[in-house]
Structure formats: C-alpha cells, structure tokens
mmJSON file of the N, C-alpha and C atoms, coordinates in Angstrom:
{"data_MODEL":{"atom_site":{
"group_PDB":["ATOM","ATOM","ATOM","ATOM","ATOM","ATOM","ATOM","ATOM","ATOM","ATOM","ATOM","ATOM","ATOM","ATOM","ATOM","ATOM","ATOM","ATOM","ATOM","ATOM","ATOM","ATOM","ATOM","ATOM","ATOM","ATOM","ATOM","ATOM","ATOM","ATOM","ATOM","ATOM","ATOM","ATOM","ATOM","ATOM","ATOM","ATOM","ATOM","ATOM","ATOM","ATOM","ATOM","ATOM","ATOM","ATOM","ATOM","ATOM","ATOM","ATOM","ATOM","ATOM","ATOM","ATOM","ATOM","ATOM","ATOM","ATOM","ATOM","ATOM","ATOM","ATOM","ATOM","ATOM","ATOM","ATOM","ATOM","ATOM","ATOM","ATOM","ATOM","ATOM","ATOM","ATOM","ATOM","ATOM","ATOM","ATOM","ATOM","ATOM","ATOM","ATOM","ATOM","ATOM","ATOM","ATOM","ATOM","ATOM","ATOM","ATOM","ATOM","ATOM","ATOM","ATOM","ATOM","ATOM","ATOM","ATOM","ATOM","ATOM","ATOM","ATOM","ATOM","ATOM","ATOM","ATOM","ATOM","ATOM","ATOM","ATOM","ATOM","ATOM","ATOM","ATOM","ATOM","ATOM","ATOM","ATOM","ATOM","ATOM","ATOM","ATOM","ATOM","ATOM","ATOM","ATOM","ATOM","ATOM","ATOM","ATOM","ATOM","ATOM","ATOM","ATOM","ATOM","ATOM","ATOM","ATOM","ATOM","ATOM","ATOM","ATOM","ATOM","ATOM","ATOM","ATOM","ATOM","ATOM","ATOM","ATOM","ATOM","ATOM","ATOM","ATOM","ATOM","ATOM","ATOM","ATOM","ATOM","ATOM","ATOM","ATOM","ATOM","ATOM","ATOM","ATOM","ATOM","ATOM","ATOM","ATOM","ATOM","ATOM","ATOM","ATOM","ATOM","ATOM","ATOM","ATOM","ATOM","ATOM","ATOM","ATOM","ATOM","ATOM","ATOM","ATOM","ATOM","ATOM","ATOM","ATOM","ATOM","ATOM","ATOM","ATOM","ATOM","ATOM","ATOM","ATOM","ATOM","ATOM","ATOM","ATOM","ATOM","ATOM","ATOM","ATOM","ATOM","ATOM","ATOM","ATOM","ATOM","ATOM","ATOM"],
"id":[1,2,3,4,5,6,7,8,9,10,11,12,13,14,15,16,17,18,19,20,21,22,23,24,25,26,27,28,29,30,31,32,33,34,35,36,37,38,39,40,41,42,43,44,45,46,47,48,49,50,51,52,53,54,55,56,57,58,59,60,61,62,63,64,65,66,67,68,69,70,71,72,73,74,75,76,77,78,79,80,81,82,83,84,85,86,87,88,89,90,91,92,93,94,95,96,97,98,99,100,101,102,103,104,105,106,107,108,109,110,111,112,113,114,115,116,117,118,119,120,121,122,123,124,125,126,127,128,129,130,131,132,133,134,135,136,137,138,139,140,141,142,143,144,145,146,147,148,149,150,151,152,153,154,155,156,157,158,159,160,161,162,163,164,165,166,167,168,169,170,171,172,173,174,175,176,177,178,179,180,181,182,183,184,185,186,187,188,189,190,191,192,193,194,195,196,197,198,199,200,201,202,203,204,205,206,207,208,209,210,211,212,213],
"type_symbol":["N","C","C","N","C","C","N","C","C","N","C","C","N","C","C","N","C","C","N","C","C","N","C","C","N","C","C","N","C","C","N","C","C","N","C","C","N","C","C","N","C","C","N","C","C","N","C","C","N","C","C","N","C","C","N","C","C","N","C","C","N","C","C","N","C","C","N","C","C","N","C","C","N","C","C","N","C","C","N","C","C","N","C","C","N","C","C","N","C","C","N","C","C","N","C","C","N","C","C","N","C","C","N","C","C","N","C","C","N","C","C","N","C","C","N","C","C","N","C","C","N","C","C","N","C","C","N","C","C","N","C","C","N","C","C","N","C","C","N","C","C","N","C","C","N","C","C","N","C","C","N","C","C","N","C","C","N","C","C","N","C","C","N","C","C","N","C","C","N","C","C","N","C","C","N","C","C","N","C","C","N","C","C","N","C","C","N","C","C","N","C","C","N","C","C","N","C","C","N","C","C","N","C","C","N","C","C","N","C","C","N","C","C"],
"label_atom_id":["N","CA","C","N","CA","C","N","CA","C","N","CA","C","N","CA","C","N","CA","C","N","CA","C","N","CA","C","N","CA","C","N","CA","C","N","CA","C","N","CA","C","N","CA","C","N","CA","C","N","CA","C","N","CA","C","N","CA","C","N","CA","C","N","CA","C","N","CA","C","N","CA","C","N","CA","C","N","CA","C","N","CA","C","N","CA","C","N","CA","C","N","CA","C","N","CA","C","N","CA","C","N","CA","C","N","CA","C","N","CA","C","N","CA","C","N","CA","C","N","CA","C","N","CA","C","N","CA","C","N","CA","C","N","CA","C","N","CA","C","N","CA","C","N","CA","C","N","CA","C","N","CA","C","N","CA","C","N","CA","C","N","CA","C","N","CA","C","N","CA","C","N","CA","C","N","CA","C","N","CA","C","N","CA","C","N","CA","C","N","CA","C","N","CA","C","N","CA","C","N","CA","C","N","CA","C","N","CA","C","N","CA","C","N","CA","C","N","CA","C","N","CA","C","N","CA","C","N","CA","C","N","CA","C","N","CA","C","N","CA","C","N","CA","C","N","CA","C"],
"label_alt_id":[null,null,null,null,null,null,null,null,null,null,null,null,null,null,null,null,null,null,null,null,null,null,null,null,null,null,null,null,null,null,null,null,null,null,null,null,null,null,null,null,null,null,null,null,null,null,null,null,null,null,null,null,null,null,null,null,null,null,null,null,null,null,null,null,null,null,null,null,null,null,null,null,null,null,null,null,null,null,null,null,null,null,null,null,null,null,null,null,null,null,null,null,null,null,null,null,null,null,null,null,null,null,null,null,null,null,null,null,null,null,null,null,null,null,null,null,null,null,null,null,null,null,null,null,null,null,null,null,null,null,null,null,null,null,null,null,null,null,null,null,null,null,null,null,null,null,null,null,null,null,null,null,null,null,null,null,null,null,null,null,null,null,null,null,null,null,null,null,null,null,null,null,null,null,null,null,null,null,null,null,null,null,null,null,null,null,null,null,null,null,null,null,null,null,null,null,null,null,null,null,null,null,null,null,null,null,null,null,null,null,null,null,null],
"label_comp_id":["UNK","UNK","UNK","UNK","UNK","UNK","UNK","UNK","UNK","UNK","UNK","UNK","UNK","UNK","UNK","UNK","UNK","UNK","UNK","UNK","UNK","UNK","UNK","UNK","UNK","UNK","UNK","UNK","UNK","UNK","UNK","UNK","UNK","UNK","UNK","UNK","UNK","UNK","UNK","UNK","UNK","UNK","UNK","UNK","UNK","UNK","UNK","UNK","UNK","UNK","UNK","UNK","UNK","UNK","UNK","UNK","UNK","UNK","UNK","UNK","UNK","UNK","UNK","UNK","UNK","UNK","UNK","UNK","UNK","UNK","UNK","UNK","UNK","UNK","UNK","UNK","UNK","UNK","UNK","UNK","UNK","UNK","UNK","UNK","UNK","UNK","UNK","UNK","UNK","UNK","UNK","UNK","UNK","UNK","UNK","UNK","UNK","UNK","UNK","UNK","UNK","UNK","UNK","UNK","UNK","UNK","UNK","UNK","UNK","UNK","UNK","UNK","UNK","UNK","UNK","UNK","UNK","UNK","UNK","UNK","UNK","UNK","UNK","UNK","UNK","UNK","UNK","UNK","UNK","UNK","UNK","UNK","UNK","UNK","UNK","UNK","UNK","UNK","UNK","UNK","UNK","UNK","UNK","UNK","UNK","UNK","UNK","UNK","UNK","UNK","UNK","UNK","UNK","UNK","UNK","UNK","UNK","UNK","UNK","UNK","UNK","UNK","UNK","UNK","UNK","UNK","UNK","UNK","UNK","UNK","UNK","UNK","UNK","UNK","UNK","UNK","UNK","UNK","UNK","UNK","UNK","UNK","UNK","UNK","UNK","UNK","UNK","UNK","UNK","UNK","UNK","UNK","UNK","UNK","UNK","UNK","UNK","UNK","UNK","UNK","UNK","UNK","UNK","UNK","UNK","UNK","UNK","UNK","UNK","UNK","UNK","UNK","UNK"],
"label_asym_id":["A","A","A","A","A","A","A","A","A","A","A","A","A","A","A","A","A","A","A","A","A","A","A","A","A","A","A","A","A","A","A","A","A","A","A","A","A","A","A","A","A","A","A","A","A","A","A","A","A","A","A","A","A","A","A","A","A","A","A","A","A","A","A","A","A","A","A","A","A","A","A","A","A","A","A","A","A","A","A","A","A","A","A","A","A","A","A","A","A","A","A","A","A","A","A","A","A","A","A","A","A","A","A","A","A","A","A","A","A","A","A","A","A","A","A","A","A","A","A","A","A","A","A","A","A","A","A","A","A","A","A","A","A","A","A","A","A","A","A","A","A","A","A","A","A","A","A","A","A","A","A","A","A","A","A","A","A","A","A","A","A","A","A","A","A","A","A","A","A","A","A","A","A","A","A","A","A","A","A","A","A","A","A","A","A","A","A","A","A","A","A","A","A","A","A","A","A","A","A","A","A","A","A","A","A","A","A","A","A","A","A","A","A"],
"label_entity_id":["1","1","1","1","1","1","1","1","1","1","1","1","1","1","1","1","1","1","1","1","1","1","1","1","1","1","1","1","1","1","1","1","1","1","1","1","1","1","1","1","1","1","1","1","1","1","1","1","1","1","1","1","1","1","1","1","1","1","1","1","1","1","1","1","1","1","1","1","1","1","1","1","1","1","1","1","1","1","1","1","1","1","1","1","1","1","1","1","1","1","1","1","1","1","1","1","1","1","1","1","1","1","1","1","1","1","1","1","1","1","1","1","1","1","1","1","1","1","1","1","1","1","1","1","1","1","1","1","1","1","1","1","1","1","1","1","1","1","1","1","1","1","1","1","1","1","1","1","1","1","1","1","1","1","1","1","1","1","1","1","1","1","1","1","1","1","1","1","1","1","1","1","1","1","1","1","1","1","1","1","1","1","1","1","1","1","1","1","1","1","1","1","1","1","1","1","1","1","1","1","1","1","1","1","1","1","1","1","1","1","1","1","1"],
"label_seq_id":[1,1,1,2,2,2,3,3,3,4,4,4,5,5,5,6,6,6,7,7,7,8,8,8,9,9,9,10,10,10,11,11,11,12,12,12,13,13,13,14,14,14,15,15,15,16,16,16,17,17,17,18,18,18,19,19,19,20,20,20,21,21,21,22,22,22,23,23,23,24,24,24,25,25,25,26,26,26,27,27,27,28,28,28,29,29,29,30,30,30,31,31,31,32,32,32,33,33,33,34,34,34,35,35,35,36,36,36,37,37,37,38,38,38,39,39,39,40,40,40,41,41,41,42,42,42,43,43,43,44,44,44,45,45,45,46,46,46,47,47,47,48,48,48,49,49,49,50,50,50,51,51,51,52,52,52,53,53,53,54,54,54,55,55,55,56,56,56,57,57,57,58,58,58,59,59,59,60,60,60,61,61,61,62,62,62,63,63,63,64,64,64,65,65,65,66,66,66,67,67,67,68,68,68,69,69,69,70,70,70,71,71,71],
"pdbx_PDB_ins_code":[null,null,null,null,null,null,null,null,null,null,null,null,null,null,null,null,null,null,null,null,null,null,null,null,null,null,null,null,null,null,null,null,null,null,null,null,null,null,null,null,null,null,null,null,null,null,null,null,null,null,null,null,null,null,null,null,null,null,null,null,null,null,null,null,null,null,null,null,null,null,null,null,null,null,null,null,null,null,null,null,null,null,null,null,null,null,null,null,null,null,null,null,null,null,null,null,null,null,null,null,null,null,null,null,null,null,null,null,null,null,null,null,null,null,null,null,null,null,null,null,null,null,null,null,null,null,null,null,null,null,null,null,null,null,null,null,null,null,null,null,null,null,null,null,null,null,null,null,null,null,null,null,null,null,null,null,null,null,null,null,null,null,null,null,null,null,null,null,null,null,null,null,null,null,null,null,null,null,null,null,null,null,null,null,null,null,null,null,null,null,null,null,null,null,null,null,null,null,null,null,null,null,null,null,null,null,null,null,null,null,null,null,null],
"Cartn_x":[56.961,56.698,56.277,55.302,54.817,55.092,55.019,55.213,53.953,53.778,52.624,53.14,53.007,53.018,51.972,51.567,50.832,50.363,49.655,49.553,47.829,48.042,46.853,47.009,47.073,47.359,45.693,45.102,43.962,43.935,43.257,43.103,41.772,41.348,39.676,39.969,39.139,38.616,37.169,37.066,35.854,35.172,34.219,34.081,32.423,32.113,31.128,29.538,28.391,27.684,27.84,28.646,28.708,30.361,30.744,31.762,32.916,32.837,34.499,35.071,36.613,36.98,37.105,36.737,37.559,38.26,38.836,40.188,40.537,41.568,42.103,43.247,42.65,43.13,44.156,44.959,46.09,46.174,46.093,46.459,47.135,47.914,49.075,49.389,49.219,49.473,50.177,51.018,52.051,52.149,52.241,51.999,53.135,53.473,54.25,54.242,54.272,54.048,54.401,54.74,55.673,54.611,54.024,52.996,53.777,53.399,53.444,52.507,52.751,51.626,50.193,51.375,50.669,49.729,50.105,48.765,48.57,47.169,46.559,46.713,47.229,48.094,46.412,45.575,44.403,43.677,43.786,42.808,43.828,45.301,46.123,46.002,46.303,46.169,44.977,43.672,42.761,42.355,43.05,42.876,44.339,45.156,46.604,46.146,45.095,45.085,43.959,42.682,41.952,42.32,43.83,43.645,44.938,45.245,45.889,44.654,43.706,42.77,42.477,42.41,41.636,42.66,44.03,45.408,45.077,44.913,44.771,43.819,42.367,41.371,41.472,42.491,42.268,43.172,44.197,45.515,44.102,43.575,42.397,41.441,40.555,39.783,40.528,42.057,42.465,42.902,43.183,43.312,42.202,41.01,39.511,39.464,39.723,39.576,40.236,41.329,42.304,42.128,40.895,40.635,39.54,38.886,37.298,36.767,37.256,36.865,36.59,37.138,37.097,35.431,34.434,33.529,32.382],
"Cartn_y":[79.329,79.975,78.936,79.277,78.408,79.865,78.353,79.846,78.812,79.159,79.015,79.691,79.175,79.419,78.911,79.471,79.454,80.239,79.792,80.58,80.321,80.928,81.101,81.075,80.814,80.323,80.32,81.4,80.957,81.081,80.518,80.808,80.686,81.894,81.961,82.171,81.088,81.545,81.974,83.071,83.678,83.604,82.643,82.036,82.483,82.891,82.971,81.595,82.102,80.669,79.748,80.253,79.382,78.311,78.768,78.238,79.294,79.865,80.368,81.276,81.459,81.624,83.35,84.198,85.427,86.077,85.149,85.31,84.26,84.324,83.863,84.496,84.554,85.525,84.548,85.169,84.513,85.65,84.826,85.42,84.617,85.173,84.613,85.311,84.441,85.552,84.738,85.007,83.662,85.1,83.844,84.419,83.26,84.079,83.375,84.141,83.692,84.296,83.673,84.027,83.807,84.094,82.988,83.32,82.857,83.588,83.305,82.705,82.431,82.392,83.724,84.794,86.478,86.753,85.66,86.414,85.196,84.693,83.359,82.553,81.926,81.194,80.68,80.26,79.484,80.642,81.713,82.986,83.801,83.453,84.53,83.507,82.325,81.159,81.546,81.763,82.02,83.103,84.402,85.955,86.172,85.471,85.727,84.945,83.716,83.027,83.879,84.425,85.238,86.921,87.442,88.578,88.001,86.307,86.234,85.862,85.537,85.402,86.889,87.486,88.709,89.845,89.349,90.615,89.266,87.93,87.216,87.499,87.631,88.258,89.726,90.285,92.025,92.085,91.349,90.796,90.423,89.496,89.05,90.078,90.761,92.106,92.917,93.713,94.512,94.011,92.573,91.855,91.811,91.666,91.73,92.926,94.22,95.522,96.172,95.604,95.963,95.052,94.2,93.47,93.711,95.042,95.265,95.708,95.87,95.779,94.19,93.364,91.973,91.828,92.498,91.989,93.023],
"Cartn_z":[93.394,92.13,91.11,90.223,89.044,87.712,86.858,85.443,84.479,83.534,82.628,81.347,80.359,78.674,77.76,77.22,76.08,75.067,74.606,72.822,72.469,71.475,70.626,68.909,67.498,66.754,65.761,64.924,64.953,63.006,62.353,60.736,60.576,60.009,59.46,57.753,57.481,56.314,55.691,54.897,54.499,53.055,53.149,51.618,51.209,50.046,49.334,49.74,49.72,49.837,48.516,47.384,46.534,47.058,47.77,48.782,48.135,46.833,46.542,47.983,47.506,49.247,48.296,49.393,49.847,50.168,51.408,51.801,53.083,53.196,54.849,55.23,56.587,57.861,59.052,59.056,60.367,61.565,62.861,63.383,64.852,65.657,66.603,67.665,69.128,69.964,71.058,71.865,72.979,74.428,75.49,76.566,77.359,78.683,79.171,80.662,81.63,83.039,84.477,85.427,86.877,87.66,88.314,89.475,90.571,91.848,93.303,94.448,95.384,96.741,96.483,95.852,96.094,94.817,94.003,92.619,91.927,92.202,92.203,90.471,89.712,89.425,88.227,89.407,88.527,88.0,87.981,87.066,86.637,86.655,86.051,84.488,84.598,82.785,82.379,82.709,81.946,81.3,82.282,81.747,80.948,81.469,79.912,78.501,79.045,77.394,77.14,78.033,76.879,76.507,77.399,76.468,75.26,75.202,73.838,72.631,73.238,72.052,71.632,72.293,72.18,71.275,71.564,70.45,69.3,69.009,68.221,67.19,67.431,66.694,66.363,67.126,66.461,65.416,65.242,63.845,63.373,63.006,62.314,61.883,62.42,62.049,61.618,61.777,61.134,59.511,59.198,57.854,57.473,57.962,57.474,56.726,57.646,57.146,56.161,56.36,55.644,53.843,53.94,52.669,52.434,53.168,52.935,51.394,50.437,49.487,48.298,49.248,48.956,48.979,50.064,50.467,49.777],
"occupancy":[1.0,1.0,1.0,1.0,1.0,1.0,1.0,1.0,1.0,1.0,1.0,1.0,1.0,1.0,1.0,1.0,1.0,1.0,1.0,1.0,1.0,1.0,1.0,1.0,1.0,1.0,1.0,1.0,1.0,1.0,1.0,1.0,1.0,1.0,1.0,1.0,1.0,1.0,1.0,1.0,1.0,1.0,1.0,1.0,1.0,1.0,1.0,1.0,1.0,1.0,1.0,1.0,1.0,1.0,1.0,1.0,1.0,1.0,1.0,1.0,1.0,1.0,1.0,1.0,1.0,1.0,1.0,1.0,1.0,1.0,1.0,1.0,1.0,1.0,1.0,1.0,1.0,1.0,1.0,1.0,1.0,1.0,1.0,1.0,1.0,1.0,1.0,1.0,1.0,1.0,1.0,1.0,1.0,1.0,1.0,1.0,1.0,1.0,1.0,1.0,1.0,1.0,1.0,1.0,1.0,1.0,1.0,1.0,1.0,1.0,1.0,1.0,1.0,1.0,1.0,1.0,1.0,1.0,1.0,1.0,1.0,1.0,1.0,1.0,1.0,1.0,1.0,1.0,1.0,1.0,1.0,1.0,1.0,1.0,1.0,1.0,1.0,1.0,1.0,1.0,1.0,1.0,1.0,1.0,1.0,1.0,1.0,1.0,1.0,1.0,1.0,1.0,1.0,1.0,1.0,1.0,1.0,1.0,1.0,1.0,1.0,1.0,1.0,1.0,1.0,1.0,1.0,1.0,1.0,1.0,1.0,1.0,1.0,1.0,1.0,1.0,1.0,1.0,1.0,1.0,1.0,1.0,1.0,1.0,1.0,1.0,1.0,1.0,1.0,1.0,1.0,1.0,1.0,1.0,1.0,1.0,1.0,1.0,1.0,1.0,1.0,1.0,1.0,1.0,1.0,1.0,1.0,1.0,1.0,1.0,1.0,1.0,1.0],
"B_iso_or_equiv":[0.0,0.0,0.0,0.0,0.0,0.0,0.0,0.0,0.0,0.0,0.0,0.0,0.0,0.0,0.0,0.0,0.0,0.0,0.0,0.0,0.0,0.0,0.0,0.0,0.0,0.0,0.0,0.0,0.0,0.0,0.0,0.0,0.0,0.0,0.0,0.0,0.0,0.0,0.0,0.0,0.0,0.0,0.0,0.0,0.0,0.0,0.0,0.0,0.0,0.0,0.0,0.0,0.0,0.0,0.0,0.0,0.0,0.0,0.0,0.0,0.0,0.0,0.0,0.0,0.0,0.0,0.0,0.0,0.0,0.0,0.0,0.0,0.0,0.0,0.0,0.0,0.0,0.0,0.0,0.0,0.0,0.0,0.0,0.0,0.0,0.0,0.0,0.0,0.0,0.0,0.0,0.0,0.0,0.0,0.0,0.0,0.0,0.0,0.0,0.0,0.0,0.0,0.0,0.0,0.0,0.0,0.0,0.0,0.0,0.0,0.0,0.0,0.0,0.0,0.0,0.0,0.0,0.0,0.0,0.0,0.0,0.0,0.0,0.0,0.0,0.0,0.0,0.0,0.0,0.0,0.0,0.0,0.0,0.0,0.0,0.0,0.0,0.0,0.0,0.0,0.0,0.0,0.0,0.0,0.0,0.0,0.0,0.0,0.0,0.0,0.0,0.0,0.0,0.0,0.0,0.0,0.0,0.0,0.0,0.0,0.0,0.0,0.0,0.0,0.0,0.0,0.0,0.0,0.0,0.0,0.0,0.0,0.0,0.0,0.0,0.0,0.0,0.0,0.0,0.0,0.0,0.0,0.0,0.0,0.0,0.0,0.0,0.0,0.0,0.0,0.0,0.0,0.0,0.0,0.0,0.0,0.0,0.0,0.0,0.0,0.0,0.0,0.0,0.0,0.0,0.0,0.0,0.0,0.0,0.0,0.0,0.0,0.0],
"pdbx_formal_charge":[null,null,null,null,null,null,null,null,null,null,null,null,null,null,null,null,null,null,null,null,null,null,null,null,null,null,null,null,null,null,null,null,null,null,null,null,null,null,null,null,null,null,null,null,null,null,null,null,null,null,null,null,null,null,null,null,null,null,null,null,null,null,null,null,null,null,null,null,null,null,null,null,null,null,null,null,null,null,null,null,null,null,null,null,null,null,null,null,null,null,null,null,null,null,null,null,null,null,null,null,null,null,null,null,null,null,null,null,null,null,null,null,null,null,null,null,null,null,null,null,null,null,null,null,null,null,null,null,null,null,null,null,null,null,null,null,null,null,null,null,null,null,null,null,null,null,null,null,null,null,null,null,null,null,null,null,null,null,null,null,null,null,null,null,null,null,null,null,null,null,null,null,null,null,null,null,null,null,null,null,null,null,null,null,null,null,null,null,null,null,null,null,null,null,null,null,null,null,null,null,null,null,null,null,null,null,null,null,null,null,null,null,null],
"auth_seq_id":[1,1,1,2,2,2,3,3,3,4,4,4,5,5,5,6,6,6,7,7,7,8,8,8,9,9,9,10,10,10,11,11,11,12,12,12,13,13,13,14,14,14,15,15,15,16,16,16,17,17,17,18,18,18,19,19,19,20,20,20,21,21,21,22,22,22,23,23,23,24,24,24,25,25,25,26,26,26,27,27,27,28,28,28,29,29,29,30,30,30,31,31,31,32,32,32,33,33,33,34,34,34,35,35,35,36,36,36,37,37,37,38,38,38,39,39,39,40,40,40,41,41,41,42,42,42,43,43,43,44,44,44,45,45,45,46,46,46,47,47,47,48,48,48,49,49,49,50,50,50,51,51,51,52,52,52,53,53,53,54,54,54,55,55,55,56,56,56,57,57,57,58,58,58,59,59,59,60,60,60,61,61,61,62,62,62,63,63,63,64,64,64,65,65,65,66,66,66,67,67,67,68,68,68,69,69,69,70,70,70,71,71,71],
"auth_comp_id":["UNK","UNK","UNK","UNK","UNK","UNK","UNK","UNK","UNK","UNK","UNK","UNK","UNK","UNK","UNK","UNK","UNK","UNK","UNK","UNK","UNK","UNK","UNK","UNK","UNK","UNK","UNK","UNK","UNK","UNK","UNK","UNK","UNK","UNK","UNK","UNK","UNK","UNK","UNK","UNK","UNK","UNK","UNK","UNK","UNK","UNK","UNK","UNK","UNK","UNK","UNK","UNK","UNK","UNK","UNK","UNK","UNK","UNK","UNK","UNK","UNK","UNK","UNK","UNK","UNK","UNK","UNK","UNK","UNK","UNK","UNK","UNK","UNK","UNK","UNK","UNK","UNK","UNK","UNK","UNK","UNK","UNK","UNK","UNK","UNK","UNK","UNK","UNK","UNK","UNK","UNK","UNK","UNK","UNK","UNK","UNK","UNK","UNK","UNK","UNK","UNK","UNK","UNK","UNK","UNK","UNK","UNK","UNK","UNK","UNK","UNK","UNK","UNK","UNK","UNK","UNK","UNK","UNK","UNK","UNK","UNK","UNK","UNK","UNK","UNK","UNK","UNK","UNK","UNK","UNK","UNK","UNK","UNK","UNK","UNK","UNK","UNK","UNK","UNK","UNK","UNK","UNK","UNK","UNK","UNK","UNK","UNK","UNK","UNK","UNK","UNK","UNK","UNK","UNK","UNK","UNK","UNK","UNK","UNK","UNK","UNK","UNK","UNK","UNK","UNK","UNK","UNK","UNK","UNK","UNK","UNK","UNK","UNK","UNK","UNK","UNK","UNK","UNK","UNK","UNK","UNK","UNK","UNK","UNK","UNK","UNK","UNK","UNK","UNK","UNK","UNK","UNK","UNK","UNK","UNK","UNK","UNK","UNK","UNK","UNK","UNK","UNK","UNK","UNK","UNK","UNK","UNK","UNK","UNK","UNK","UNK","UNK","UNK"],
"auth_asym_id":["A","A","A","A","A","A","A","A","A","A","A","A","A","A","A","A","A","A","A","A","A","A","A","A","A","A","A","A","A","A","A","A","A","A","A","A","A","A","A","A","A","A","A","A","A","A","A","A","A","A","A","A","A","A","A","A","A","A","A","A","A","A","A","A","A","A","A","A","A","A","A","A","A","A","A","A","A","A","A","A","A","A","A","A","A","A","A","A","A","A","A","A","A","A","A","A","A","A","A","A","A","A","A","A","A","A","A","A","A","A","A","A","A","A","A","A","A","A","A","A","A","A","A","A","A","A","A","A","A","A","A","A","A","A","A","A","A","A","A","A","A","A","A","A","A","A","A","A","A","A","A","A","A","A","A","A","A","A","A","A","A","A","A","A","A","A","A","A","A","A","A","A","A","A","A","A","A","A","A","A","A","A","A","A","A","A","A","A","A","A","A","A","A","A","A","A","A","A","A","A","A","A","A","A","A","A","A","A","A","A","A","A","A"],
"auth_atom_id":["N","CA","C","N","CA","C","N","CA","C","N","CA","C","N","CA","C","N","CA","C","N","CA","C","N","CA","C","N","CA","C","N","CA","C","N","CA","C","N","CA","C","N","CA","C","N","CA","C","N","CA","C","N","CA","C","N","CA","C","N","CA","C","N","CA","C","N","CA","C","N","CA","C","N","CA","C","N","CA","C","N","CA","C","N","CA","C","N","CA","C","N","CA","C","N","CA","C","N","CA","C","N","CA","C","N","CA","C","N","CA","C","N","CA","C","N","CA","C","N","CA","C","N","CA","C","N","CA","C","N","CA","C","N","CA","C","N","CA","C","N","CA","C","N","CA","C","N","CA","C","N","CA","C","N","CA","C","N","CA","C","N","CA","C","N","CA","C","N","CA","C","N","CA","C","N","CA","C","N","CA","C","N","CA","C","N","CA","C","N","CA","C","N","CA","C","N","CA","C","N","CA","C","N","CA","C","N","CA","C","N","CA","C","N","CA","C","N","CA","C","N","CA","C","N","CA","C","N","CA","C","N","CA","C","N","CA","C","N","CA","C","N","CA","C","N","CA","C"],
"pdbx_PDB_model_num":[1,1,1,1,1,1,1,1,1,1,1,1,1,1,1,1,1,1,1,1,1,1,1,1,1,1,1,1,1,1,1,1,1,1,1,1,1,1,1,1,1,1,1,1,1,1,1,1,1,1,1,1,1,1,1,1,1,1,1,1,1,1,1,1,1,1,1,1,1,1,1,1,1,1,1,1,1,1,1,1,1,1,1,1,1,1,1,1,1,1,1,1,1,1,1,1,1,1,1,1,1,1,1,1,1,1,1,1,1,1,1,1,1,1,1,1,1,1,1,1,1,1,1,1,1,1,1,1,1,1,1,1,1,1,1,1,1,1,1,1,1,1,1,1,1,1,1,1,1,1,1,1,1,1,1,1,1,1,1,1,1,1,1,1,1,1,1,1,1,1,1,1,1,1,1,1,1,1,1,1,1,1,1,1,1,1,1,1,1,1,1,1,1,1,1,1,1,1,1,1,1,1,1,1,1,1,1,1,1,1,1,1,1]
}}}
C-alpha cells in the first residue's frame, strides 16, 4: 500500500488596466488517498490533484460571481 496527500491553495487577483484591484479571490482544496497493487498509484496523484484544482477554482468563480457587480 502507498498513500499520497496533497493540496491546492490558489489566490487570484482582479485588477483594472489602470492596475486598481477589484478584488481577490481564495480558494483551497486537500486530498489524501490509499493506493494498492489493484488501482495504479501513478494516475490516481494526478486525477486527485486535478479534481483538487478543479473544487479549487469553482470556490474561486462562485466569489467571482458572487462579486459580479464589482465588474
């Protein structure tokens, strides 16, 4: 057995071309997982860290939306 942890941790900020800022966005997502012989170990770390990017950016777009009158 192998296990694997990691995260995702991302901050956008959204600024004017005169640079003033608009806003900034956080967003955070952690993964942690138990592989075997039976479920391959080298494509289970890459599809757990991208569906943590992926709950990471939707915290991010829903603060976007949720500030859409900012824009």
């Amino acid at each position: 057995m192998q296990s694997s942890e990691g995260g995702v941790d991302l901050e956008i900020s959204i600024r004017r071309p005169d640079g003033t800022p608009l806003g900034t966005y956080n967003g955070r997502s952690q993964f942690s997982d138990w592989y075997t012989m039976y479920n391959n170990s080298i494509y289970g770390v890459g599809t757990a860290l991208n569906r943590s990017f992926t709950q990471t950016m939707q915290q991010i777009r829903d603060q976007i939306i949720a500030d859409k009158g900012k824009f």
